[in-house]
Every structure is written in C-alpha cells, then in structure tokens.
TORKOL-4160 file (C-alpha; in steps of 0.2 Angstrom, whole numbers, padded with zeros to 4 digits, m for minus):
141
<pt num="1" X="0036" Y="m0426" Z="m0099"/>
<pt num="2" X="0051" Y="m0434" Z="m0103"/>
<pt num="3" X="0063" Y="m0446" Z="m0095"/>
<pt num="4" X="0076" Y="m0430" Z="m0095"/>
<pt num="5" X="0064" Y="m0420" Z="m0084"/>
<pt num="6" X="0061" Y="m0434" Z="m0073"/>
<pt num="7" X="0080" Y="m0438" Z="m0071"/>
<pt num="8" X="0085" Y="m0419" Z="m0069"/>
<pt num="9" X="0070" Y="m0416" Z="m0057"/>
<pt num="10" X="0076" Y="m0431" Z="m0046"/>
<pt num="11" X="0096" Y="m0425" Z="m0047"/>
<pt num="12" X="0088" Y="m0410" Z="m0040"/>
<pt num="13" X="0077" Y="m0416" Z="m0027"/>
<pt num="14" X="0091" Y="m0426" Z="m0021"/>
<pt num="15" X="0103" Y="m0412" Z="m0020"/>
<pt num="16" X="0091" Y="m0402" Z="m0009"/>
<pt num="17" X="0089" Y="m0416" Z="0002"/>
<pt num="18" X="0106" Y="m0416" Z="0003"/>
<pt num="19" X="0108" Y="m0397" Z="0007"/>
<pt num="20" X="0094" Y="m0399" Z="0019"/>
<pt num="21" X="0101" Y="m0412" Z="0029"/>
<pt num="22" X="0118" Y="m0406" Z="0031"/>
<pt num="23" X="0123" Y="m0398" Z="0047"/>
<pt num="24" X="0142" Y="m0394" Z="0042"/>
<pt num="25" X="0135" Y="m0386" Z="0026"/>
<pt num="26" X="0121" Y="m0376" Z="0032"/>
<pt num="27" X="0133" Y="m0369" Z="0048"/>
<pt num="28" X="0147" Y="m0365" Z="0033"/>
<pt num="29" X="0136" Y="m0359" Z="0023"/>
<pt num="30" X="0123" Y="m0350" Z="0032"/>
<pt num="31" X="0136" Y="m0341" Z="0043"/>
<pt num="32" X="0149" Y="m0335" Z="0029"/>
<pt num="33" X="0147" Y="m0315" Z="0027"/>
<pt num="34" X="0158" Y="m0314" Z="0015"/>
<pt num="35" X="0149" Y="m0323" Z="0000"/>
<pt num="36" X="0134" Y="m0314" Z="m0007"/>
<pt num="37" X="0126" Y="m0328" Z="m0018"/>
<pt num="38" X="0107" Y="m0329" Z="m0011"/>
<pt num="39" X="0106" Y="m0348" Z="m0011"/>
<pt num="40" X="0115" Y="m0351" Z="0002"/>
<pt num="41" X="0103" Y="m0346" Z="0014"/>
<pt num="42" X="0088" Y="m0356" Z="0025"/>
<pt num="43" X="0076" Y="m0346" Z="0017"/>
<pt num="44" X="0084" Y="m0353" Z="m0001"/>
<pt num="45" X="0085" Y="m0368" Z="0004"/>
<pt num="46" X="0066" Y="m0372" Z="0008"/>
<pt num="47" X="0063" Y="m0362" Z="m0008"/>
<pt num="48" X="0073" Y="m0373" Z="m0016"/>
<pt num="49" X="0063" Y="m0389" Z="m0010"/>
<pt num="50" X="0045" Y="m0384" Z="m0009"/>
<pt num="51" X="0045" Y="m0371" Z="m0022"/>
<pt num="52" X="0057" Y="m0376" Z="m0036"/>
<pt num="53" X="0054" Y="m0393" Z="m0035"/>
<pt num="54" X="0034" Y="m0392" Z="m0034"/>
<pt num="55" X="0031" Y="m0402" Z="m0022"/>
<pt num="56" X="0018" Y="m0391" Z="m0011"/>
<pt num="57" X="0006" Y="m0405" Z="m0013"/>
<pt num="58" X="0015" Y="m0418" Z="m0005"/>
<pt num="59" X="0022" Y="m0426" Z="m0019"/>
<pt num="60" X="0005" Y="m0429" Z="m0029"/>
<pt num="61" X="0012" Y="m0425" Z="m0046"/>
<pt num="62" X="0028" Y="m0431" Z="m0044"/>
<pt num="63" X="0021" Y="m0446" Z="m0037"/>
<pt num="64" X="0006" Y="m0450" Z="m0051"/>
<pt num="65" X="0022" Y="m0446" Z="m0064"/>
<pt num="66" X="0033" Y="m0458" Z="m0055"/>
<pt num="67" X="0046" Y="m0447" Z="m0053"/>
<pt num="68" X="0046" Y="m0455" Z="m0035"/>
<pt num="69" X="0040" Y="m0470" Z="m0028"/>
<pt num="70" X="0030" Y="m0475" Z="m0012"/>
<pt num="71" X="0044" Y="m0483" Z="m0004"/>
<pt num="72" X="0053" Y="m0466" Z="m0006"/>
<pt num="73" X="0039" Y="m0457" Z="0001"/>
<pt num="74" X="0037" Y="m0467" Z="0015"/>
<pt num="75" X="0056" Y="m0465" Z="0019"/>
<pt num="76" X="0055" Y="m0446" Z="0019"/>
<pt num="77" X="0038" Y="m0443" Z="0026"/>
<pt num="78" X="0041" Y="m0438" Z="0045"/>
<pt num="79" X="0056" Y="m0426" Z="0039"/>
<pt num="80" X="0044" Y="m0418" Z="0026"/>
<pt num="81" X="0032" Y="m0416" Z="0037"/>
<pt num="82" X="0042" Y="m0410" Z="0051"/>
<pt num="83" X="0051" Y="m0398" Z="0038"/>
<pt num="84" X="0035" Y="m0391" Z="0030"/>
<pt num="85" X="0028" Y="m0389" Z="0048"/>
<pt num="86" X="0043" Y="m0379" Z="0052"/>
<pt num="87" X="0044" Y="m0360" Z="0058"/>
<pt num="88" X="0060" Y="m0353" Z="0062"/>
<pt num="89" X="0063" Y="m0344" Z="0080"/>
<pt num="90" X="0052" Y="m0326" Z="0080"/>
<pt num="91" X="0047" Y="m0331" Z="0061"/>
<pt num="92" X="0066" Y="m0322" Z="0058"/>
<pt num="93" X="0071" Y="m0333" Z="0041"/>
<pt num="94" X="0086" Y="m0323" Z="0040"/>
<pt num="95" X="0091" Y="m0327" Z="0058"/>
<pt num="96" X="0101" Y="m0341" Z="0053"/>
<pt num="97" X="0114" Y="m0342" Z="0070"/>
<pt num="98" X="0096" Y="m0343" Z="0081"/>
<pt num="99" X="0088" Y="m0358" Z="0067"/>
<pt num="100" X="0107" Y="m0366" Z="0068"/>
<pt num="101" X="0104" Y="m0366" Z="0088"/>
<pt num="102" X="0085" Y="m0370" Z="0088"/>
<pt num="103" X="0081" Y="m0388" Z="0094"/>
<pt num="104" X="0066" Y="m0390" Z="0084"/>
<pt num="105" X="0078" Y="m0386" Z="0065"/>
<pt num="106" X="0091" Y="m0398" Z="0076"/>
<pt num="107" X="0078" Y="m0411" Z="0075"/>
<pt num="108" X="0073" Y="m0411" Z="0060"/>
<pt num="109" X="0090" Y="m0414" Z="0054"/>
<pt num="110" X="0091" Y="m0427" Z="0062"/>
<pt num="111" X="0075" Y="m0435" Z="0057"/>
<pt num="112" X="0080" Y="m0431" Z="0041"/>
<pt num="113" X="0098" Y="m0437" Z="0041"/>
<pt num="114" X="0091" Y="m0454" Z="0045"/>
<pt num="115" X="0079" Y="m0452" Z="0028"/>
<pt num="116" X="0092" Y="m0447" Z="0018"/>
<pt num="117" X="0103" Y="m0464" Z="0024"/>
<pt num="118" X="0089" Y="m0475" Z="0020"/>
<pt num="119" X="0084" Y="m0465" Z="0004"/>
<pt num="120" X="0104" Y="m0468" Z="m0001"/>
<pt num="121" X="0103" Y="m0489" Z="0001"/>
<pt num="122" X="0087" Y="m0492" Z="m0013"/>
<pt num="123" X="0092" Y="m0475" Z="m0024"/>
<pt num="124" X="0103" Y="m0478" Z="m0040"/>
<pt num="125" X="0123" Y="m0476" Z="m0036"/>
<pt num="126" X="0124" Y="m0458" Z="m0045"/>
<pt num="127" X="0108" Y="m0454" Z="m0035"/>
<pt num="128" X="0117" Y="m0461" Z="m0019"/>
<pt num="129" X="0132" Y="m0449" Z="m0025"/>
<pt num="130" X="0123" Y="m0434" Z="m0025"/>
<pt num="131" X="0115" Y="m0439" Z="m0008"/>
<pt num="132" X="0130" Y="m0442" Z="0001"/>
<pt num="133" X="0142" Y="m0430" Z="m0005"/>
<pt num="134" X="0150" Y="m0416" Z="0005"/>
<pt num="135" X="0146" Y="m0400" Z="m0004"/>
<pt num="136" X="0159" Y="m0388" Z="m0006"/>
<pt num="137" X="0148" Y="m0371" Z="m0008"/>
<pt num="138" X="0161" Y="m0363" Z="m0009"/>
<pt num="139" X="0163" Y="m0366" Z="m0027"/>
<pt num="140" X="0149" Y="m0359" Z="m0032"/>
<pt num="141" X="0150" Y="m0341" Z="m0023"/>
C-alpha cells in the first residue's frame, strides 16, 4: 500500500462522513425525483461507507495500516455503532421521506454531527475541508 491509497481512502472516508452526517444534504438529496444518479440515496450512502470503504470490521485494517488512528476511532465510535446498528422503518431502504422523519436516523445524526466536529479540530485542514463542506449534489446528477 502506498501513501496514495491511504490519502485517497481517507478523502473518501471523510466525505461519506460528511454525506452521512448532513441533514440538508440527505433531505435535498434523498427527496429530489427528478435526478436519477443512484448515489444519492440512503441505501448509497451506507454502501458507500461500509462497503466501499471496507470497513465491515470496525476499522481493523484500516486501523493496523494506520489509515486511522485511535483517537479517531474513539471519536466516531458511538455514531458507527449506532449507524451499523441501524434499520430503517419496515426495513423499506428506499423509504427515504419515512428514514428522514424516523427519530432513531434523527439521532444518529446527531450523535454523528458531534463526531464529525471533533473529527474536524485534530484532522489536517484539507481533511477538515472535506468534512465541513456544504455539498452541492447537484453538480454531480
């Protein structure tokens, strides 16, 4: 592995956290009919996080690589857990106005919301960029 795939890994981990932690973005998102790219969608999202970035394991290998640190993973712990604990209402993934209304999604957002904060004050400032930043999906639909 190189440092390349450690950086580009972590600019994507960071923007899924990002994704999954914005309330604005996912109701825009989650909501528009009229777009018909598949990432923006719950279901997409989660993909995006457990699946594409391998971390079904709670971050062994990321974490035995250093990819991420234990401060890191300490920060974001409760909002993983919660998030990989997570079942939308009915199991209906598509359901995105009923997961947008479901207190248990509404709190893991705010759990992780207050992860992503702390995650932004010991993260590099490009890192801190890519976490903060209002994402305009509509550039990429």
């Amino acid at each position: 592995m190189t440092n390349n795939d450690k950086d580009e890994w972590r600019k994507r981990w960071l923007y899924s956290i990002n994704e999954l932690t914005s309330f604005d973005l996912q109701k825009k998102s989650w909501l528009n009919r009229t777009h018909t790219n598949p990432h923006w969608s719950f279901v997409e999202f989660m993909c995006c996080y457990f699946d594409d970035l391998v971390i079904d394991d709670n971050y062994k290998y990321q974490f035995d690589k250093g990819w991420v640190t234990s401060e890191e993973l300490e920060i974001i712990k409760a909002w993983h857990e919660a998030l990989d604990k997570y079942d939308s209402p009915k199991n209906e993934d598509y359901n995105h106005e009923a997961i947008l209304k479901d207190p248990k999604w509404l709190d893991i957002l705010q759990i992780g919301v207050k992860s992503k904060h702390k995650l932004a004050e010991i993260v590099s400032e490009s890192e801190k960029q890519i976490l903060i930043e209002e994402v305009d999906y509509l550039k990429f639909v």
